[in-house]
C-alpha positions in Angstrom: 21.3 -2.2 16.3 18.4 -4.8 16.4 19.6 -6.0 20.0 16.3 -5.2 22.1 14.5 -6.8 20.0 16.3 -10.0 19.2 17.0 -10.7 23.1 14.3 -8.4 24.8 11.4 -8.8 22.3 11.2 -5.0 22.4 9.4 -3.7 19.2 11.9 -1.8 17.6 11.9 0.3 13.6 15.4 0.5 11.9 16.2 2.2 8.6 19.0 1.9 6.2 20.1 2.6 2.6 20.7 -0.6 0.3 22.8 -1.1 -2.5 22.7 -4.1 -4.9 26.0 -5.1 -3.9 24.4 -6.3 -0.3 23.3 -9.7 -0.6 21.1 -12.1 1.0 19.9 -9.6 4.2 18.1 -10.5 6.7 20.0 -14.1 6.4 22.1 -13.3 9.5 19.8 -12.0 12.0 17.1 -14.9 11.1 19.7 -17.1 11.7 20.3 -15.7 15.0 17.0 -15.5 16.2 16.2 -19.1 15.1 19.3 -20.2 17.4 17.5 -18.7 20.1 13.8 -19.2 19.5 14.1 -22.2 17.0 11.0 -22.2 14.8 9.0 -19.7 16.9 10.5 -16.6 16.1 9.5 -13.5 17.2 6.1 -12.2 18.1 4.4 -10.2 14.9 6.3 -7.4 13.7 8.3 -6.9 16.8 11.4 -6.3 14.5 10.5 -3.4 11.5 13.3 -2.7 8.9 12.6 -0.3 6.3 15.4 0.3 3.9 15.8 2.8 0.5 17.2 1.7 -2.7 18.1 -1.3 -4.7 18.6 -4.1 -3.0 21.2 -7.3 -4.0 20.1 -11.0 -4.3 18.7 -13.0 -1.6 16.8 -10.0 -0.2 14.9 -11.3 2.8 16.5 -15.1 2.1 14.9 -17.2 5.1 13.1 -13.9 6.9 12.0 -15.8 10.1 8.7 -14.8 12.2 8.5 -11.9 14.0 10.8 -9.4 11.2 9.1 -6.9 8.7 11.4 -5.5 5.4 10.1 -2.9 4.4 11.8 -2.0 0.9 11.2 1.6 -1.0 12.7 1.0 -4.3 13.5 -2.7 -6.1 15.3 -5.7 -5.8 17.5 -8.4 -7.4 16.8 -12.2 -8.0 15.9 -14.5 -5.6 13.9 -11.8 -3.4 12.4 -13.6 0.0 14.0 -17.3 -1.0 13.1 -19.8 1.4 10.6 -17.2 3.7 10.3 -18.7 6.8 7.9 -16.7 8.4 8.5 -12.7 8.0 6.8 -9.6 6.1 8.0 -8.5 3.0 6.8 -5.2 1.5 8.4 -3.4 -1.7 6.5 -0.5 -3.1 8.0 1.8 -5.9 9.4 5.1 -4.2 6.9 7.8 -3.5 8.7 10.4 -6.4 8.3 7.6 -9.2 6.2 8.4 -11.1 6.1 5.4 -13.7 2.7 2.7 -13.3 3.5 0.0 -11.2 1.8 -3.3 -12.7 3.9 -2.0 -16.2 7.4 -2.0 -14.5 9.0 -4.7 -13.9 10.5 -4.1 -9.6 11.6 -7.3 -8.5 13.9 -10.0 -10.1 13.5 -13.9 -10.9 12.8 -17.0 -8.8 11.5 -14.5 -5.9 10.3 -16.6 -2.8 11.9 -19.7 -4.4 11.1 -22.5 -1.6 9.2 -20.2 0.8 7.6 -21.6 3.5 5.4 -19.2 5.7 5.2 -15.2 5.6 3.3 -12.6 3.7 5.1 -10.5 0.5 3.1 -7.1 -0.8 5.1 -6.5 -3.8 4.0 -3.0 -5.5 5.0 -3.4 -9.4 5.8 -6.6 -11.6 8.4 -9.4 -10.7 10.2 -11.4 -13.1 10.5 -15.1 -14.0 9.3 -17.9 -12.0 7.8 -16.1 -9.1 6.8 -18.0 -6.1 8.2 -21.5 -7.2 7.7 -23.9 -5.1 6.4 -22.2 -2.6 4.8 -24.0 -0.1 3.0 -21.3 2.4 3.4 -17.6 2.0 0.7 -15.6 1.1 1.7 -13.0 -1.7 0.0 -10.5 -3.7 1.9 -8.9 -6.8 1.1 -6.5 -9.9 2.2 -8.9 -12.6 4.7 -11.4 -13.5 6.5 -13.0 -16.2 6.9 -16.5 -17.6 6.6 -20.0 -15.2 4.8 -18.2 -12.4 3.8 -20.5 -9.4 5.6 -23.5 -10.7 6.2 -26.5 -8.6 3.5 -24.5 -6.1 2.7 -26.8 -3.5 1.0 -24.4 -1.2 0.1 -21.0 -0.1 -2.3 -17.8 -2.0 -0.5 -15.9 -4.4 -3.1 -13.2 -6.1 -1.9 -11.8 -9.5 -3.1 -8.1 -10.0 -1.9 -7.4 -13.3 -0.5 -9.7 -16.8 1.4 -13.0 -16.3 3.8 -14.3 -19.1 2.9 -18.5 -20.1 3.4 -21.3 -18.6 1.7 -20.6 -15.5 1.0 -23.5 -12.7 3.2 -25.6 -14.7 3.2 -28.5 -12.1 1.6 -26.3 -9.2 0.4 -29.4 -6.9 -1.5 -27.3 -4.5 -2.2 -23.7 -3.1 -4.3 -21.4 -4.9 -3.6 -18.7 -7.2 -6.4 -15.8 -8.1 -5.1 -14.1 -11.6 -6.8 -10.5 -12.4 -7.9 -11.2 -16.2 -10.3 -8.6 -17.8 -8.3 -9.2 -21.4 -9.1 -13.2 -20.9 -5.8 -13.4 -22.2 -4.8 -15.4 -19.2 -7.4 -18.5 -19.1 -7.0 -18.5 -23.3 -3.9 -19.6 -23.6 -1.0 -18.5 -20.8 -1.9 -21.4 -17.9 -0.3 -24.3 -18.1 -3.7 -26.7 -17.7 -1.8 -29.9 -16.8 -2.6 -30.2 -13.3 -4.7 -27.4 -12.6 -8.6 -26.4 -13.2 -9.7 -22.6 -13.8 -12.8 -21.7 -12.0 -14.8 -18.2 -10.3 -14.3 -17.4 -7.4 -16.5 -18.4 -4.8 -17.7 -16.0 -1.8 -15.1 -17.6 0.5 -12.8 -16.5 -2.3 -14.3 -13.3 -2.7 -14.0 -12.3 0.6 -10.1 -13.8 1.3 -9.2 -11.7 -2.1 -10.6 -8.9 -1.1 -8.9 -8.6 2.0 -5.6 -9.6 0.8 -5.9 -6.3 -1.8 -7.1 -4.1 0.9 -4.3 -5.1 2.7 -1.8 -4.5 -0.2 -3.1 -1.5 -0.8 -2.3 -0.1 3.2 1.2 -1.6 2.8 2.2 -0.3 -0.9 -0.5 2.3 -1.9 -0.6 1.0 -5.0 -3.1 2.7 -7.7 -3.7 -0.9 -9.1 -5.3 -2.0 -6.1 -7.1 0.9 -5.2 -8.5 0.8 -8.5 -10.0 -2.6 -8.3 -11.1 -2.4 -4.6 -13.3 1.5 -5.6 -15.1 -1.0 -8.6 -15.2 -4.7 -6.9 -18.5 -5.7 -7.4 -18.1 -4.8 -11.3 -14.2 -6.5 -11.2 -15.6 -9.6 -9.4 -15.9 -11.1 -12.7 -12.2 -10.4 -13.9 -10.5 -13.1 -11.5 -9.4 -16.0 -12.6 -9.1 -19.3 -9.7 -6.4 -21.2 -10.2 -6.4 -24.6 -8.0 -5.2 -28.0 -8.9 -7.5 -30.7 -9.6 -6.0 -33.3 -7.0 -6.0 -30.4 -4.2 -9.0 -29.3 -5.1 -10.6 -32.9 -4.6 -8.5 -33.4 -1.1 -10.0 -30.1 -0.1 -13.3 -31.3 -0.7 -12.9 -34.6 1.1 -11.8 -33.2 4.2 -14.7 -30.4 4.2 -16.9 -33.5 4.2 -15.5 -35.1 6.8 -15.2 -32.2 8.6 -19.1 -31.4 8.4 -19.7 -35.2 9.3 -17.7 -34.7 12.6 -19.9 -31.6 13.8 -23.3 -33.4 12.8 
């Protein structure tokens, strides 16, 4: 089906029903279109795949550049492992009518090892979200325990709770944790490695688009909600960032400003 686009590079939409018992899709056709491309993939969204249901492990397992999965309804464990480069969006079906940063809609260990990509993911995931992820860009509604561990790069923003241990041995990247109960910075972040901090306006302004974006892809209420009261939610999020990365990202702005004196 996705023939134009994987040898033509025409921009194509394809939509399918998914059942838990299909596993690791989207594996095959990255595969095939790093064979032909290598690491370059396709051009943005040339390749949009929007499927309805639930889908099976591995969902979006190595997505390369160039794909968009688009999934209405929830998935298994190990959603977008190893993400080399693609789109993932789930949102909570249109007839739900249940609050998404309450209800749990993806598994454990999503985007285990991801690399590049962006994930919009409209409800709460489970267990050890985003570990070690090394360069996606995600925003979700809430997650459980050991979320961002072993990070070691990439934005993740948190709209809703998170269960403990978070940033257990997160090494670099940033996470940005939505925290009016200050639940979160009293007690639920592992503080090992990592220092808690507001955000600044660079942050501010990265946040804030990463939200609105979330918000076009999902329509969640959450984000809605935070984006209609921003200046009086500024104060709610939380800035996650290791101490050591933190330090090496001040070092090379320095340097950086004593090149272009």
């Amino acid at each position: 089906d996705a023939h134009p686009a994987i040898y033509r590079k025409e921009k194509m939409q394809l939509k399918y029903p998914i059942a838990n018992t299909d596993r690791s899709v989207g594996a095959i056709i990255s595969n095939e279109l790093s064979k032909i491309y290598g690491a370059y993939g396709l051009p943005q969204d040339t390749l949009h795949v929007s499927f309805t249901g639930s889908a099976g492990q591995s969902f979006g397992a190595f997505a390369t550049k160039g794909l968009t999965f688009l999934l209405d309804g929830n998935s298994n464990d190990y959603l977008g492992k190893g993400l080399s480069g693609a789109k993932i969006i789930v949102k909570k079906p249109d007839k739900a009518d249940f609050k998404s940063d309450e209800n749990i809609i993806i598994g454990n260990v999503c985007f285990y090892g991801a690399v590049s990509g962006e994930a919009y993911i409209n409800g709460v995931a489970g267990e050890r979200f985003c570990v070690r992820n090394s360069g996606i860009t995600a925003v979700v509604e809430g997650l459980g325990d050991h979320g961002c561990e072993y990070m070691t790069g990439g934005r993740v923003v948190v709209l809703g709770k998170t269960g403990r241990n978070f940033a257990a041995g997160m090494s670099g990247g940033i996470a940005y944790v939505y925290d009016p109960t200050k639940k979160f910075r009293n007690g639920l972040c592992n503080m090992e490695m990592v220092e808690l901090e507001a955000m600044d306006e660079v942050d501010r302004t990265e946040v804030h688009r990463l939200i609105l974006t979330h918000a076009d892809f999902t329509g969640s209420e959450k984000a809605k909600s935070i984006l209609n009261n921003w200046k009086g939610e500024l104060t709610n999020f939380v800035k996650v960032i290791p101490t050591d990365y933190k330090k090496a990202l001040e070092k090379l702005a320095l340097e950086q400003e004593l090149v272009t004196a």
